[in-house]
N, C-alpha and C positions, 0 to 999 in steps of 0.2 A: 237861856237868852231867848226873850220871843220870840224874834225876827231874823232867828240862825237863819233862816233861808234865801233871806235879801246876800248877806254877806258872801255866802256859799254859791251862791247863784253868779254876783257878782265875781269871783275870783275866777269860777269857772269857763264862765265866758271871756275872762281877759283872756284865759290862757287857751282855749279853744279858737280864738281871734289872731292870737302871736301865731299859735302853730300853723293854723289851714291856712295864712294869709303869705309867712312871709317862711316858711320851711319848705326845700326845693322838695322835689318829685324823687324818687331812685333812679338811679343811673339808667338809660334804655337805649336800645338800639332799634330810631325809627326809621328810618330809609336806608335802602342800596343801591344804586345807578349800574346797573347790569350792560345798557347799551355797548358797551366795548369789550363786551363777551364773546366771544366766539373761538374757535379751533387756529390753535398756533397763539398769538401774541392777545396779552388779557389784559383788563384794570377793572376791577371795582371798587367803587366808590361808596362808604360808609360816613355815615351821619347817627351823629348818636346825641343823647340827650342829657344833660346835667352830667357828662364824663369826665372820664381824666385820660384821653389818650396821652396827652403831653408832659402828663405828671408822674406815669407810671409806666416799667415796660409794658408796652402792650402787644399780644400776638392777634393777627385777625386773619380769617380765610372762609374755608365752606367744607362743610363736612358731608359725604356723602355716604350713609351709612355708619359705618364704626369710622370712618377713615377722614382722617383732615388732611386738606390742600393749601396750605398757605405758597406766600410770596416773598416780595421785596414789599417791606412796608413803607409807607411812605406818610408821617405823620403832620398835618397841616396845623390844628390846633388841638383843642382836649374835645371839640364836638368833629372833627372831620380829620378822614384818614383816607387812603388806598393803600389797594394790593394790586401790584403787579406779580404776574408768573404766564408759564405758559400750562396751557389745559391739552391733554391728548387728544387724537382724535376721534376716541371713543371713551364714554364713560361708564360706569357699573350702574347708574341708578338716575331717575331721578328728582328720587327725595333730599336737595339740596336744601342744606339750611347756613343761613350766614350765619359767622361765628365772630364775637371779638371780645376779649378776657385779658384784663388786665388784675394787678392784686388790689386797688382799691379799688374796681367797679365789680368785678368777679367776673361772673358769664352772662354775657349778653349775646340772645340769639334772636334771630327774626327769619321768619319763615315766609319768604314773597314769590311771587312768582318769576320767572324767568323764560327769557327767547333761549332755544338752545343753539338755535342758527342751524349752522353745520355741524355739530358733535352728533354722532352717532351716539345713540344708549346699546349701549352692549352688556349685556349680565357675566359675558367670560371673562369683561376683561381683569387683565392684573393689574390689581390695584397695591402690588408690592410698595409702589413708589409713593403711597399714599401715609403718610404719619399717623398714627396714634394722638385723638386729640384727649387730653386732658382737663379734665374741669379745676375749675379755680371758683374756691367760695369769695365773696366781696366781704370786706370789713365789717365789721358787727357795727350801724349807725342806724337811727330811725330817719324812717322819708318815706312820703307818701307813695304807696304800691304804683308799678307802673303796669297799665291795664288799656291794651290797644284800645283806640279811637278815643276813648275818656281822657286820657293824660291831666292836663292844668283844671278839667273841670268835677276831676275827684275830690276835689276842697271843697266841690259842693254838698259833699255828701254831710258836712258837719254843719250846714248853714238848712238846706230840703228836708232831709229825712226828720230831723229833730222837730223840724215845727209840727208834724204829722203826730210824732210821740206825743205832745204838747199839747195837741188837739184832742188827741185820745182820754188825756190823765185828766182834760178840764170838762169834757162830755162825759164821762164817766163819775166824776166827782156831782155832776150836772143831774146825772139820770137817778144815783143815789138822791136826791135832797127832793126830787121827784117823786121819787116812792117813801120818802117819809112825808112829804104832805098828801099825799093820797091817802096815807094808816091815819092821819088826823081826825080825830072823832069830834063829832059835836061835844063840844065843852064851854065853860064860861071863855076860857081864852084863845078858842079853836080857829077863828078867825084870823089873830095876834097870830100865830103858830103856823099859818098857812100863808101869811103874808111873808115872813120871816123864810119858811124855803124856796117858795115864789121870787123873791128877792135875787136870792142866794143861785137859785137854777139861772133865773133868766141870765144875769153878770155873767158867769157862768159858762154858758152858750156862748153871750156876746165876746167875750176873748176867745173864746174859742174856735166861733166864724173867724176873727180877725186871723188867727194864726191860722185856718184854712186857707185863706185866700194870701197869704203870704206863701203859704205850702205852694199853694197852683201856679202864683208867679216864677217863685224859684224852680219851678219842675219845669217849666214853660221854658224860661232860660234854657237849662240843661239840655233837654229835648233839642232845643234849636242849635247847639254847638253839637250834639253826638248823634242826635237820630236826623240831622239834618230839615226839621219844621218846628216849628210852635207847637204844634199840636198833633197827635196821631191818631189811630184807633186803639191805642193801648187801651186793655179794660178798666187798668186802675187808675189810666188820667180821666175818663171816661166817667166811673163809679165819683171819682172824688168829685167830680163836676154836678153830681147828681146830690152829693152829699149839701155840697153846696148849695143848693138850689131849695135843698128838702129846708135846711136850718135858716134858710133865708123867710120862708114858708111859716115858718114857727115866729118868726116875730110880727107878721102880716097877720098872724090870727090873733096875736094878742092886742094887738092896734085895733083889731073887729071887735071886741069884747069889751066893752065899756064895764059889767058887773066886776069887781075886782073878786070875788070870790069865784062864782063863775068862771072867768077868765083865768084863775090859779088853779082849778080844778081842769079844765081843758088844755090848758097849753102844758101840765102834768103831763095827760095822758099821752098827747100830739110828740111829747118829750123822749116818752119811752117808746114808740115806736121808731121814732126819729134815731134813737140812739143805737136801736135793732138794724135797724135798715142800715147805717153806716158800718156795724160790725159785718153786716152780710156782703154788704157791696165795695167796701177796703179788705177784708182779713179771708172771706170765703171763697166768692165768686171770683176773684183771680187769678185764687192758686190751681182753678179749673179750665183755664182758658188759657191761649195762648196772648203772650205777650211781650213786648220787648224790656221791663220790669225785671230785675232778679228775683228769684223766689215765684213765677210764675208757670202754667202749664206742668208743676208739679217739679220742679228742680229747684231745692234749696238757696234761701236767700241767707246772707251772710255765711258764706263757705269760704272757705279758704281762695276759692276764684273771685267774690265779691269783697271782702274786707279782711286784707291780710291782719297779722298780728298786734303789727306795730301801728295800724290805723287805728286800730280800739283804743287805744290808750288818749285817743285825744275824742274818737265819736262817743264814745260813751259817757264823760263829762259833757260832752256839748248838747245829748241828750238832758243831762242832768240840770245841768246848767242854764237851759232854754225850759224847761219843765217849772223851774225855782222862777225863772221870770215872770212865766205863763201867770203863775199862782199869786205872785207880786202884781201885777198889772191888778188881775180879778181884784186884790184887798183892796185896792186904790179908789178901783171903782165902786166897792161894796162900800167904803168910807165914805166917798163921795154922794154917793145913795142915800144912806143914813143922815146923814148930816142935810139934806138936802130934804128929807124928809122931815126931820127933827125941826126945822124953819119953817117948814110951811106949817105942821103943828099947831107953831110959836104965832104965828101969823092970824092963825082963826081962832 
C-alpha cells in the first residue's frame, strides 16, 4: 500500500490524543498542612491527587526513620484526609516523611518540610511506641508518572518532544537529498537532477522550520507552568532559538539567488552546515552544560526519573505518529510544487 504511512500516522495520533488528553495522572500525594503540629495535641492535613481515600482502607501518618506514627484518621473525600494523634515531646529524627497507602493507590509519600515548634529532636529517644510501617504496592493500572512540579503538564511531553523528533527525521532526510545534488555531475540531464533535490531539500526544511517553531511554542508553554517564565537561560531553549534563526537564514539566501542552479548549488551547501550546527547545538553542547532539560550537564535523559514505563507506551507512538505526519504534510507540498510547476510549463 503506498501511503501505509498516512493511515498509520493517522491511527497513531488518535490514540496518542485519547490517552495524553483525557487519561488521569497516578495517584500522588501533593500537600500537607503541618500548622497544628506541635508537642501534645496534632492534625495533619493531607491532600492527594487522582486518590481513593474514600474507596479504599486507607492508613496515613509520618514515618520517621524505620518507625511509623499514625492516628485517628479522619477521611473527607477520596482527595482529602487528617490524622489526628498526639506527638511526644521529643522525637528521634528529623527526617520526617508523610505517609499514606491505601490498596488501590499503594504508597504515596511526600517529603516537605516542617515547623517542629516545640519537639525536641532527641536521637535516644524510644521510639518503642512507634509502628512498623509497611509498604503496599498499588494496583497494576497505566497513568501518567507523577513527577513533582510537572504534574497535568506531563501530557506535554507527547505533544513537545515529538515535534523536536519531527524536525530531526525531516532535516536529515533534507541534508541527504543535499549531498546527492552536490555528487551531480554535469550531464545532459544534470540540471533536471539538481532541480528535482533542490525541490525536495527546500519542502523539506520548510516543514521542518514549521515543526520547529511549533517545537518553541509548545516548550514556551511548558516552561511557563513548571519553570515559572516563558523563556530561561536554558541552553537547549537557547540552541533551538538559534536553530531557528540559522533555517530561517537558508530561505533568505535562496530569495538572494535569482540563478536556479547557482542558488541549488549554494543553499546545498548553507544546508549542510546548517544541519551540523543543529546536531551541535540540540544533541552536544547541552549534554555539557548546565540546564534545567533532562538529559543535561551530563545526567541521562529518559531514565526511569524522566519517563516511567507505562509512559512509553503512548510517547513513543506519538513520536511515531507526529514523524508519519511531518512526512505527509512534506508530500502535499511536494505535490503541490510539482503540479504547480507542471502549469506554469504548460503556460509557456
Amino acid at each position: 500500500m503506498k501511503h501505509w504511512y498516512k493511515i498509520l500516522g493517522s491511527i497513531l495520533l488518535l490514540y496518542v490524543a485519547i490517552f495524553s488528553l483525557l487519561h488521569p495522572l497516578k495517584p500522588s500525594l501533593v500537600q500537607v498542612d503541618v500548622s497544628a503540629l506541635h508537642a501534645g495535641y496534632n492534625r495533619i492535613a493531607f491532600t492527594g491527587y487522582y486518590t481513593h481515600f474514600n474507596e479504599s482502607k486507607t492508613e496515613a501518618g509520618i514515618t520517621l526513620g524505620n518507625h511509623f506514627f499514625t492516628g485517628d484518621i479522619q477521611v473527607e473525600d477520596n482527595n482529602h484526609l487528617a490524622v489526628t494523634f498526639d506527638l511526644p515531646d521529643s522525637l528521634p529524627s528529623t527526617a520526617v516523611v508523610f505517609r499514606v497507602h491505601n490498596e488501590q493507590d499503594g504508597e504515596l509519600a511526600l517529603v516537605q518540610a516542617m515547623g517542629m515548634g516545640d519537639i525536641v529532636i532527641d536521637t535516644t529517644t524510644d521510639t518503642t511506641n512507634f509502628g512498623t510501617y509497611a509498604r503496599m504496592e498499588a494496583k497494576s493500572a497505566f497513568g501518567f508518572p507523577d513527577l513533582p512540579i510537572i504534574y497535568e503538564t506531563i501530557r506535554n511531553l507527547n505533544w513537545h518532544v515529538p515535534m523536536w523528533f519531527t524536525m530531526f527525521f525531516l532535516m536529515i532526510v533534507s541534508f541527504v537529498n543535499s549531498l546527492k545534488l552536490l555528487r551531480v555531475r554535469n550531464s545532459e540531464n544534470h540540471l533536471e537532477d539538481m532541480l528535482k533535490f533542490d525541490i525536495r531539500s527546500t519542502l523539506l526544511n520548510e516543514v521542518g522550520l514549521v515543526f520547529c517553531i511549533l517545537g518553541l511554542i509548545t516548550g514556551s508553554l511548558w516552561a511557563r507552568y513548571t519553570w515559572g517564565d516563558w523563556w530561561t537561560k536554558d541552553p537547549q531553549l537557547n540552541g533551538a532559538l538559534v536553530v531557528f534563526l540559522v533555517y530561517a537564514g537558508y530561505f533568505v539566501l535562496r530569495a538572494s539567488v535569482e540563478d536556479a542552479d547557482k542558488r541549488a548549488r549554494i543553499s546545498a551547501v548553507f544546508n549542510l552546515f546548517a544541519f551540523v550546527l543543529m546536531f551541535v547545538l540540540l544533541m552536544i553542547m547541552p549534554r555539557f552544560a548546565s540546564g534545567l532539560h533532562p538529559g543535561k550537564g551530563g545526567n541521562p535523559a529518559f531514565s526511569q526519573y524522566d519517563l516511567d514505563s507505562s509512559l512509553r507506551t503512548v510517547f513513543y507512538p506519538a513520536v511515531a505518529g507526529w514523524i508519519c505526519l511531518g512526512y505527509w504534510m512534506y508530500n502535499v507540498r511536494l505535490r503541490a510544487k510539482l503540479l504547480k510547476e507542471e502549469l506554469k510549463s504548460m503556460e509557456n
